[in-house]
Each structure stands twice: as C-alpha cells, then as structure tokens.
N, C-alpha and C positions, 0 to 999 in steps of 0.2 A: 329466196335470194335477198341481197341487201338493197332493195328497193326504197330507199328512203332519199339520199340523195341522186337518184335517176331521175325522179318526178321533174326535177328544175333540168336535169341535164338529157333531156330525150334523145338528143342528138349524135349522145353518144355514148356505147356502152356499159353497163355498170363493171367496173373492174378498180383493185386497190393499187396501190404504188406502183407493183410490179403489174403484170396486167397479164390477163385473160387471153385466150384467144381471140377475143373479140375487140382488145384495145392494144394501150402501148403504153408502156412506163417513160415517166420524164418524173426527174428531181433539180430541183433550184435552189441552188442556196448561196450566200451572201458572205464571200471570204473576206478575211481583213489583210490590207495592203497597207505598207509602210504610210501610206499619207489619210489611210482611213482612221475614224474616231467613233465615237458612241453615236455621231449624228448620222451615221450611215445605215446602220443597223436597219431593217427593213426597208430601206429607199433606194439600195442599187444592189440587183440581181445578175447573179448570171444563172447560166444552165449548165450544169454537172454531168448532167448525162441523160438520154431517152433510150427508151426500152419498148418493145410491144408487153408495153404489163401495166397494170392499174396498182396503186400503192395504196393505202390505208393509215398506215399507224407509223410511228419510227417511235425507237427506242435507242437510250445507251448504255452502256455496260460500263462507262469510264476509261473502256480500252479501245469499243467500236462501238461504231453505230449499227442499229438492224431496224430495217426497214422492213414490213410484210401487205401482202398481197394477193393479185390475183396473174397468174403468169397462163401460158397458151394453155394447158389441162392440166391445170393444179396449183393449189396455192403456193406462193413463194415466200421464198425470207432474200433480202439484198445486204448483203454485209459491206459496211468500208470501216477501215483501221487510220484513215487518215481524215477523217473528220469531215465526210460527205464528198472528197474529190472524184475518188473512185469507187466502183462497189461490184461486187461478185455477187452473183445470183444459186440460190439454193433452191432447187425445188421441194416438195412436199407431197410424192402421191401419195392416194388414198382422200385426199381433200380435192374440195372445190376452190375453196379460196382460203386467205388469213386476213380478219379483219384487226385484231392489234393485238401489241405487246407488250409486256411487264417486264423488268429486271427487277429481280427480289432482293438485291445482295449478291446473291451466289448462284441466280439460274434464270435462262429468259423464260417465258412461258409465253407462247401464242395458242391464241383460241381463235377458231373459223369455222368452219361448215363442209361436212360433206353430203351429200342432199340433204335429205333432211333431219339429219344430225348435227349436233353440234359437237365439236374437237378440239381437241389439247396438243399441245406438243410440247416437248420443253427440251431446254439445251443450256449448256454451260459456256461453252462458247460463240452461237449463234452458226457455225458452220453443221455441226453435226447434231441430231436432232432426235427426239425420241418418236419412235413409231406414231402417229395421231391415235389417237384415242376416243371414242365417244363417250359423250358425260349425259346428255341432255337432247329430246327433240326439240325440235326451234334452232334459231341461228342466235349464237351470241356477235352483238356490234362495239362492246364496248371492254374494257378493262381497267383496274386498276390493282396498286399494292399500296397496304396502309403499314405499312411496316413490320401489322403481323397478320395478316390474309390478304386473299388475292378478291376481288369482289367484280363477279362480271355480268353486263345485263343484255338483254335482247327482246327476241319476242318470241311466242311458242309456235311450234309446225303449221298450225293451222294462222296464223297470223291476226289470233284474236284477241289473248292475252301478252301481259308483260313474261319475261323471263329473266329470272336473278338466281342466282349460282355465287356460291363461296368458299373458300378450300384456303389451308394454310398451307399446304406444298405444293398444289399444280397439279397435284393427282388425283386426291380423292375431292369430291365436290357435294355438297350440301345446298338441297333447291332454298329458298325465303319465301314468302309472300312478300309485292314489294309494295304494297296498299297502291295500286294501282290497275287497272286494266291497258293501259296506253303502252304502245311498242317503245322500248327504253332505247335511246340510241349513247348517252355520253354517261359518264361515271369518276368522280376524283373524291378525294379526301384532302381534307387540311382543317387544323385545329380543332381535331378531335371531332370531326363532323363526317359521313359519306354522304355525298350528293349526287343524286340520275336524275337524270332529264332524258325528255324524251319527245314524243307526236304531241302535238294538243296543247303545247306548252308546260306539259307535266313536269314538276320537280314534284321530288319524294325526297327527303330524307331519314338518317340512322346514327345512332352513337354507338352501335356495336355490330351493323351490318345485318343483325335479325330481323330487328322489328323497324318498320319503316313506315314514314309519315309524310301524306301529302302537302305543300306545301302552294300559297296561292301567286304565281309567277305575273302575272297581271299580262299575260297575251297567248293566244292562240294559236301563234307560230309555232311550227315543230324548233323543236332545239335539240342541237346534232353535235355537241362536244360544251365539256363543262370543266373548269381546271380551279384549284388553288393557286392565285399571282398574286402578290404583293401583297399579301396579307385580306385579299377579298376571293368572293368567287365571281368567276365570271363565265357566261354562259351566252352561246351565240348560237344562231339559225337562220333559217329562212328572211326573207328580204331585208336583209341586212342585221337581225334584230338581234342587241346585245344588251346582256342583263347584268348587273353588278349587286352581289351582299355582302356583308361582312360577318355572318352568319349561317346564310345557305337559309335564312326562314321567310327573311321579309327581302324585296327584291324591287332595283328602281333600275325602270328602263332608260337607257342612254341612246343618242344619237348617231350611228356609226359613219355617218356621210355617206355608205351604200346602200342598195337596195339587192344586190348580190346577196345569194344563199354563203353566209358562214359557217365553213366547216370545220374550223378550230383558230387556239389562239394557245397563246404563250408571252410570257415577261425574259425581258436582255435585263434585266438589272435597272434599269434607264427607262422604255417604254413597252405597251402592250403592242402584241405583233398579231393581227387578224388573218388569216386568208378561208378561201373560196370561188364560189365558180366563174368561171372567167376569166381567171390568174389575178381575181381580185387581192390587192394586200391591202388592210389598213392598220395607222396605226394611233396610239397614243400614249401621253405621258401618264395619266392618270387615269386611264380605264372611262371619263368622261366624254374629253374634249376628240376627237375620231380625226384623222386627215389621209384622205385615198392616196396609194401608191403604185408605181410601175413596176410589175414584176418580172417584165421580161418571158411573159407567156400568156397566152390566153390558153391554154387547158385549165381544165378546175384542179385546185389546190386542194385535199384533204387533213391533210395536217401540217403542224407547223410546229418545231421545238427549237429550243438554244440550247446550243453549246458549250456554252462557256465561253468562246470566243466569236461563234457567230450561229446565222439562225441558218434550219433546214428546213425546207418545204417540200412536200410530196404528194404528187397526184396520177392523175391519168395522163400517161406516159411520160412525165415528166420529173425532175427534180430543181429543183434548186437553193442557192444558198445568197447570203447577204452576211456581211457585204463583202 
C-alpha cells in the first residue's frame, strides 16, 4: 500500500484525492474574482467540493482536469471541465487505488495498484477508461511524460527495492535499474534531465531514462514529489524540507518556514506554491525566500498544480482552489 505519507498522518487513513473507503475526498482550489491579481494566488482558498475519497495526483488535458485516487473499493479518476468547480467521479474496479497521472498529448494514463500489482489504465477523455492492466509487482507512486516516454517509479512487492518502469504508449512497459535501493516516491523531467526522489533523501538521475545516477541531495528526509518550475528543480518532503537545482546534480537546501511533511509544489507564473499535511500551503517568489499560508483546511494536501488561471489542490477528502 502507499505507506509513505501515512507515517506523518496516522490519524488518518491512507487514501488519494478521491478516497477509499476508509477516507473522504476534499479539493481546494483558489478561483480568480473580478478584484483578484497575481497577489492572491496561493493565499485565499476556498473548497470545491468534499468526497468520502482520498486524491493523489491531478492532471490536465487542456479541456479538463482529472484528478485520481482512492474511492470506497476501487480506485477513482474525478473529472471537471470547468477548471476545478465541479467534478464527476469515475470509478476503476479491478484496482485498489490510482496514485497519478500523465496527459501525453493525446491520452491520460493513470498507474495504481491492485494488491500487489501494479496497473495502467489509460483514456482519451478521462471519463471512459481502458480495462487496468497489470505491468509490474510493487506499487508505482509516481509519474511522468518527457514528451517522448512515460517514466514511472515505486517500490517492488516486497517493499525492499526501488521500482522504475518506462513505456512510450501507456502499454507496453520496460523495468530500469534505477541505481538505487530506496522506495521512489516523486519523478519529473525538465531540460533534458529525469529526476526521482525518494526515502532516505535519494535523488537519482537520467538523460535517457535507462541508465540512472545517484545523486548527493545533502538530507535524509524522505522526499515525496519533485517538479521542473522556473527553470530549477525543486523537490520537497518531510518536516518541511525543500530542495532547489538548477541541474537536478548539485542541490542547496532552503528554508520553507514549515515543519509540515511537503507533498508537492508548483509555479503560477509569479510564485512557488507548496502544500501538505495539515492544509499546510507555502509559498514563494523565488523557490528561496518560504511565507506560510491559510488554506482553508486542515486535511492533508497531496498535490498541488496551476491552471493557467488559478491553482488546485487535492488531498484527503478534500479539494481546493486559489484564488
């Protein structure tokens, strides 16, 4: 199971966007209103809607959003067409849950777990969905697309090694070594680089996805999502800790003014947007300088992306948006 950000949140269920049985979905996100500007951006939240589901990842297709998850017995996909207001719920038997998703161009691909396999699905529109598929034992936690492969990491069944997977359609898939033993949780690409992170403070990186190199991240914090913003990477986790390169080889740790576990981040154009457990948001102009924000929830946040016009945040039972 995805046991990695549970350890901080015991209190309450492991479950994605949409949620499990065992939880409840909530998303938040941050609309823009005739007298809002750039200054609002991560600093006034409302809430969009709550679910009994746990959420994980969001993606966009340019048309909609899709959100995926863990819903009462089976993983879920959340769709909205109007930019986080609304969102209709798909489920996915055959799965356990959906930890995230890619938009290639032309098809979503979500990857999750049904016991102890791990599963594909993919869709053109985000409503209608291909059969799950099994690729892999171990659970994949992570996703991306470099423009021309999908590259996804985890850890294997036995929860002892890493797990890396790569496939240019969503179907057929190809294991790596990913020079590492550490449970991979985050994965992105930018400027010709792919970068995972993972437990232990593991970063590995790749210039083709094959052959992969450790890399020395200077802390021993798990690190739970890793993105291309502004022309750096940036890479965050456990009690607050956020890393910044311009490389993905050599890495200087910043200040985030939390101690809150970091579940992701994203750039508006203007500043970096953090969240995490406790409806923690932070944020900043320059990936350096960190100032906490009210998000209008204390459930934990798992992901966080922009819009184009504003940001969406998704966790355990909740959503939300800014501004």
């Amino acid at each position: 199971m995805r046991y990695f950000k549970q350890f901080i949140q015991p209190f309450l269920p492991l479950i994605p966007f949409t949620s499990l049985a065992v939880g409840a979905f909530m998303v938040l996100s941050c609309m823009e209103s005739p007298t809002s500007d750039a200054g609002s951006f991560g600093t006034d939240w409302t809430v969009r809607d709550t679910s009994e589901a746990t959420l994980w990842w969001s993606a966009s297709t340019g048309s909609e959003l899709v959100a995926v998850g863990n819903g009462e017995t089976s993983g879920i996909a959340l769709t909205s067409p109007d930019g986080g207001l609304h969102w209709t719920p798909h489920t996915f038997p055959g799965t356990t849950s959906l930890f995230a998703v890619a938009w290639t161009g032309h098809k979503l691909v979500a990857i999750g777990n049904a016991g102890l396999s791990s599963v594909v699905s993919t869709s053109t529109n985000g409503t209608t969905w291909t059969a799950a598929d099994s690729i892999s034992s171990g659970e994949l936690a992570a996703l991306t697309w470099t423009g021309s492969k999908l590259v996804a990491v985890g850890d294997n069944s036995a929860g002892t090694s890493s797990l890396l997977l790569t496939s240019t359609d969503g179907v057929t898939w190809a294991p790596q070594f990913a020079g590492t033993s550490s449970y991979l949780v985050g994965v992105t690409s930018g400027a010709g680089m792919l970068v995972a992170v993972g437990f232990n403070g593991t970063i590995v990186t790749s210039s083709d996805g094959v052959t992969w190199t450790p890399q020395t991240s200077g802390t021993t914090s798990a690190l739970y999502y890793v993105a291309w913003l502004n022309n750096q990477f940036v890479a965050v986790g456990d009690s607050g800790t956020v890393l910044t390169s311009p490389t993905g080889k050599t890495w200087t740790s910043q200040n985030s003014a939390t101690l809150s576990v970091l579940n992701g981040v994203t750039w508006t154009g203007s500043r970096f947007v953090a969240v995490g457990t406790g409806g923690a948001v932070v944020t900043s102009p320059d990936g350096v300088t960190w100032t906490p924000q009210t998000s209008a929830t204390t459930h934990p946040l798992n992901y966080v992306m922009w819009t184009g016009n504003k940001l969406v945040a998704v966790g355990y039972s909740v959503i939300v948006s800014s501004p």
